[in-house]
C-alpha positions in Angstrom: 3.3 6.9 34.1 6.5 6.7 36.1 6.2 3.8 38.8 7.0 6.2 41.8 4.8 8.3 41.4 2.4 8.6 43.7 -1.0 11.1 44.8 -2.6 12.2 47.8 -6.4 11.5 48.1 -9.1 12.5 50.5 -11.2 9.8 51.0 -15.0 10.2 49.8 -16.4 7.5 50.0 -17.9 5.8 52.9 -16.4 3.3 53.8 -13.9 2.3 51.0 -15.1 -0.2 48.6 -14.2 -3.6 49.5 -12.4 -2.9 52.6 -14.7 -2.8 55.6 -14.0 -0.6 58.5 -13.0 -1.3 62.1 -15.4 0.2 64.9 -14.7 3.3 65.0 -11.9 3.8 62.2 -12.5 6.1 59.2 -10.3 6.2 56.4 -10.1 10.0 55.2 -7.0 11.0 54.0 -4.4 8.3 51.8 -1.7 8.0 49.0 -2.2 5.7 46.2 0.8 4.7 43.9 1.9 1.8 41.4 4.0 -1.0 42.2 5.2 -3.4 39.4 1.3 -4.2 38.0 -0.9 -3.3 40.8 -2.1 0.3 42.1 -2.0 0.4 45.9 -2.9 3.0 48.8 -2.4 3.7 52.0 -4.0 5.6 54.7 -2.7 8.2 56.3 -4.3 8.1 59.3 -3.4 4.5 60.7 0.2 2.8 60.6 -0.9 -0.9 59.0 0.4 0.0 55.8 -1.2 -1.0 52.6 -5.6 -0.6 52.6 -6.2 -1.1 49.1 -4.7 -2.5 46.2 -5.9 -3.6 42.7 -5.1 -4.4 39.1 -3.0 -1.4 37.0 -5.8 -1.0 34.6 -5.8 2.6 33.1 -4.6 5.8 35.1 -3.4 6.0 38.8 -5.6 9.1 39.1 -8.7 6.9 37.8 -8.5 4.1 40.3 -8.3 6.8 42.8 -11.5 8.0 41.8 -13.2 5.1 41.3 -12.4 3.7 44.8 -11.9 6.7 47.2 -14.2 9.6 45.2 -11.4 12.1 45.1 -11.1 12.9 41.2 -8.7 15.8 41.7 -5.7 14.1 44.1 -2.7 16.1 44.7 1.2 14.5 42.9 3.3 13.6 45.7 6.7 15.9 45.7 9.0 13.2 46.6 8.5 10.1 44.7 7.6 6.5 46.3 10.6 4.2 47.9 13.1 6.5 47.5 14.8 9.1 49.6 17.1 12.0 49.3 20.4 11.5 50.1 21.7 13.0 54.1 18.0 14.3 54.3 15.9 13.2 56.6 11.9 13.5 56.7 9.1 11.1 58.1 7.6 8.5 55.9 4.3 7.1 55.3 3.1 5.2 57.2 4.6 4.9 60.8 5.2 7.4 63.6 7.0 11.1 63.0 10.4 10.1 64.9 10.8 6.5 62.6 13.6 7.0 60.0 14.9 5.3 57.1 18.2 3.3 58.3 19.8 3.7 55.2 19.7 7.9 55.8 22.0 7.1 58.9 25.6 6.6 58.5 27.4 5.8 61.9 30.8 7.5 61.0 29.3 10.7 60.2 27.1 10.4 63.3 29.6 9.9 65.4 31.8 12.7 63.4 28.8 14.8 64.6 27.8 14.1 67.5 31.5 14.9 69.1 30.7 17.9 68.1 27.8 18.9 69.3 29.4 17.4 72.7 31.8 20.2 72.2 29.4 22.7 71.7 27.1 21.3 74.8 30.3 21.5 77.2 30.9 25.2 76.4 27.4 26.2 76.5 27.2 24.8 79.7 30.3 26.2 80.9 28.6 29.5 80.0 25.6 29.6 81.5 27.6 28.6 84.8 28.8 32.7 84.4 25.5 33.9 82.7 22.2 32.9 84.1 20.1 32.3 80.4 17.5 34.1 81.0 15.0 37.2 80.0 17.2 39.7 81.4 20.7 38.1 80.0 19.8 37.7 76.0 22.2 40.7 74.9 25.1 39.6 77.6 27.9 39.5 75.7 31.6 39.2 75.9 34.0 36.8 74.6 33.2 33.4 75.7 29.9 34.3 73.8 31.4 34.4 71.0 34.0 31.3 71.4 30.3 29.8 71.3 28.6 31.9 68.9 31.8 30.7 66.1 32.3 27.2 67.1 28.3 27.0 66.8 28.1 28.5 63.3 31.0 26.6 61.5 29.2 23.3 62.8 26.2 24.7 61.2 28.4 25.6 57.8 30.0 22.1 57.8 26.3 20.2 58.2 25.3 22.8 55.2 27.7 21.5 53.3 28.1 17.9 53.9 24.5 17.5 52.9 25.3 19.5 49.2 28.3 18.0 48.9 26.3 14.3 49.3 23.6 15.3 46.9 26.3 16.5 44.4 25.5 20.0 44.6 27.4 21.9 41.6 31.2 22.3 43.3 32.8 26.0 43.3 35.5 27.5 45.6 33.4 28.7 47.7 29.8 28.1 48.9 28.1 30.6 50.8 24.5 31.3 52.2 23.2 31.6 48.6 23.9 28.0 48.4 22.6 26.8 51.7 19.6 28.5 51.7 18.5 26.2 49.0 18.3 23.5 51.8 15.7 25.5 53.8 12.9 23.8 52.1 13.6 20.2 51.4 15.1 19.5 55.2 12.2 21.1 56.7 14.5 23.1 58.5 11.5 26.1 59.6 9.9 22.9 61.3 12.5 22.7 64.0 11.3 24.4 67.2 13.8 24.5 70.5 13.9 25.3 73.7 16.2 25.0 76.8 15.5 21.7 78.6 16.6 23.3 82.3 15.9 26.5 81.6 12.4 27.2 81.1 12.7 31.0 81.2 15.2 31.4 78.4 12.0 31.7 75.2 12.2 28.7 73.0 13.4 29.4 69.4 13.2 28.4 65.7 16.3 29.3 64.6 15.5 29.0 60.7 12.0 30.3 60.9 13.1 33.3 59.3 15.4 32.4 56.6 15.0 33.7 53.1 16.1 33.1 49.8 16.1 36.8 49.2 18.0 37.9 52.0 20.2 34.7 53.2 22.6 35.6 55.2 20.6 38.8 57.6 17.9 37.3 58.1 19.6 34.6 60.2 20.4 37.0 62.5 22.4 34.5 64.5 24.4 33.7 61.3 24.9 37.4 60.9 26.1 38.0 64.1 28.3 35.4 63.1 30.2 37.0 60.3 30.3 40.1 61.8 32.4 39.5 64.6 34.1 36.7 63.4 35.6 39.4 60.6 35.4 42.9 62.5 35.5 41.9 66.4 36.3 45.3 67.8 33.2 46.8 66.0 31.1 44.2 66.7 31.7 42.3 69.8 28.6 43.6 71.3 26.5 41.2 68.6 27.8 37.7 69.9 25.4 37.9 72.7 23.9 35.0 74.5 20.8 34.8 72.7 23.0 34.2 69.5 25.2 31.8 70.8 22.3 29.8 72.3 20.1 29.9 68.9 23.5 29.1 67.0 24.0 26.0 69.0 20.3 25.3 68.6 20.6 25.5 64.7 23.6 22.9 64.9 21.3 20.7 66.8 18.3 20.9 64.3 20.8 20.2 61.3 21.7 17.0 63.3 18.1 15.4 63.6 17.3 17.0 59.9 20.0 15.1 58.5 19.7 11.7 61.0 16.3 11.6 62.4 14.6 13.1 64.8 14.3 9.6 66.6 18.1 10.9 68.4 17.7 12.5 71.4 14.1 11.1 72.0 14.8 8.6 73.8 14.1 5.6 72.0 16.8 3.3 73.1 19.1 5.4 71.2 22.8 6.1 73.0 22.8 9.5 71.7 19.8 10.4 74.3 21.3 11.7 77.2 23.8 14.0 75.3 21.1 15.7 73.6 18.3 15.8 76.1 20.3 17.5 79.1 20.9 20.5 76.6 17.8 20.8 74.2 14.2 19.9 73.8 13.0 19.5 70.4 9.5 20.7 69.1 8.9 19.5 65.5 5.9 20.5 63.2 6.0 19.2 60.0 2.4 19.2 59.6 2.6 21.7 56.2 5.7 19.4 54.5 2.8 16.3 54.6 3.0 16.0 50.8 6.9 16.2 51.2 7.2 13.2 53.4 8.9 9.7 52.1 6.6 7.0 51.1 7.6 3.7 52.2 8.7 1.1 49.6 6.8 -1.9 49.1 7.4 -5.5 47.9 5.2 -8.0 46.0 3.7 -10.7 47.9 3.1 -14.6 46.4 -0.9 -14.0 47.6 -2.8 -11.1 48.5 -1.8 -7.4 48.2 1.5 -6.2 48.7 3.4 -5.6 51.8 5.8 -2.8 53.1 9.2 -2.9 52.4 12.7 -1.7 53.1 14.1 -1.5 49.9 14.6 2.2 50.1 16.3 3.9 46.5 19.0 6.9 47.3 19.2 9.5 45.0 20.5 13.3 44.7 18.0 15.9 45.6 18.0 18.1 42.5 18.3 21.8 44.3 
């Protein structure tokens, strides 16, 4: 059995053997894994880290059994103590917004985050000429689409970058079959936003809707995109506002799914203000669970082992 690997249990047994419960805790859901000689778990629904460990006699899937009652736990999709490369997700334990430091490279940040300044400062000069609301999605013209362009190749380089740092197969040319293969591993349907000052204007996912099958229409932002970047005169009419706004969106959710969601939060991060006088960000991971990084851990002289930060980069294999 490969060391990372790790399972998801549901706790049925009451209370776990050998490790007595706190008024009013219960221990329901967990992951289990092996580290060096010793099988280990972790519940899921506190942040101490490390519940249980024990001797690596037999199977993984056995000591689950035997100490938590689930004898059918589900593999992990992402194996323990290691993350993918420019991708971020949460990790077990800790709270959503925490993020592996090693996933954040202050360059590229910065690279990034000028920007998305960019983007912010002509979105805003925008909206000083059209009101985003209800009645102004299909306003269009040509500061729409200044936006609507600048946007979209922000959103094409952050595609990119993150197959490029994974070491995607390299042609001439990538295009949307390519970067739609980063749909699922970044979460990217997760991502829910809305205007921060503009309550009116309906919030948005912008990738809710992308498909492997169809991936360039059924962004229909991105499509709005190509079509009047390469035929303006026939179809200036489709960089409206709504498209400019959910393109500029997009760039913002390819930000915190390649740095963290803990930007813009305001968690004594600099990058705060830039991001929350624009957008407010809405994530629900809750059906990527299983996909989430699972924090390394480190033996101890005595006693169980502890949580680490030894975190292992490798290529996500698309």
């Amino acid at each position: 059995m490969a060391e990372d690997q790790a399972f998801f249990y549901e706790e049925k047994n009451s209370p776990p053997p050998k490790q007595p419960l706190e008024p009013g805790q219960q221990y329901k859901r967990g992951v289990a894994f092996r580290h060096e000689n010793t099988f280990c778990a972790m519940d899921l629904n506190i942040n101490q880290g490390i519940i249980l460990s024990g001797e690596a006699d037999g199977t993984l899937r056995d000591w689950i059994g035997k100490n938590f009652g689930d004898t059918n736990p589900v593999e992990s999709e992402c194996p323990q103590g290691i993350y993918y490369k420019r991708i971020w997700r949460p990790y077990w334990p800790g709270p959503i917004y925490r993020s592996v430091s090693q996933v954040r490279d202050g360059e590229k940040i910065t690279e990034s985050m000028v920007a998305l300044r960019i983007l912010f400062n002509k979105l805003e000069e925008l909206f000083e000429t059209i009101e985003p609301g209800q009645d102004n999605l299909l306003a269009y013209g040509h500061k729409t689409r200044e936006v609507l362009l600048l946007a979209c190749m922000e959103v094409e380089s952050s595609w990119t970058a993150v197959l490029k740092e994974n070491g995607y197969p390299q042609r001439p040319t990538w295009n949307t079959n390519d970067y739609v293969k980063l749909f699922r591993p970044m979460f990217l349907d997760g991502y829910k936003v809305s205007l921060r000052s503009y309550p009116h204007f309906p919030s948005f996912s912008p990738f809710e809707k992308w498909t492997v099958a169809d991936p360039t229409h059924s962004l229909a932002w991105y499509d709005a995109y190509n079509k009047t970047k390469h035929n303006r005169e026939d179809n200036l009419k489709l960089a409206t506002l709504e498209n400019a706004v959910q393109a500029v969106g997009a760039a913002v959710v390819m930000f915190y799914a390649q740095f963290g969601i803990g930007f813009g939060t305001g968690f004594m991060d600099k990058i705060s203000p830039v991001i929350q006088s624009i957008f407010t960000i809405l994530p629900d991971f809750k059906k990527y669970e299983k996909m989430f990084y699972i924090s390394p851990v480190k033996s101890q002289a005595e006693g169980m082992p502890s949580l680490s930060f030894d975190w292992r980069a490798i290529d996500y294999k698309f």
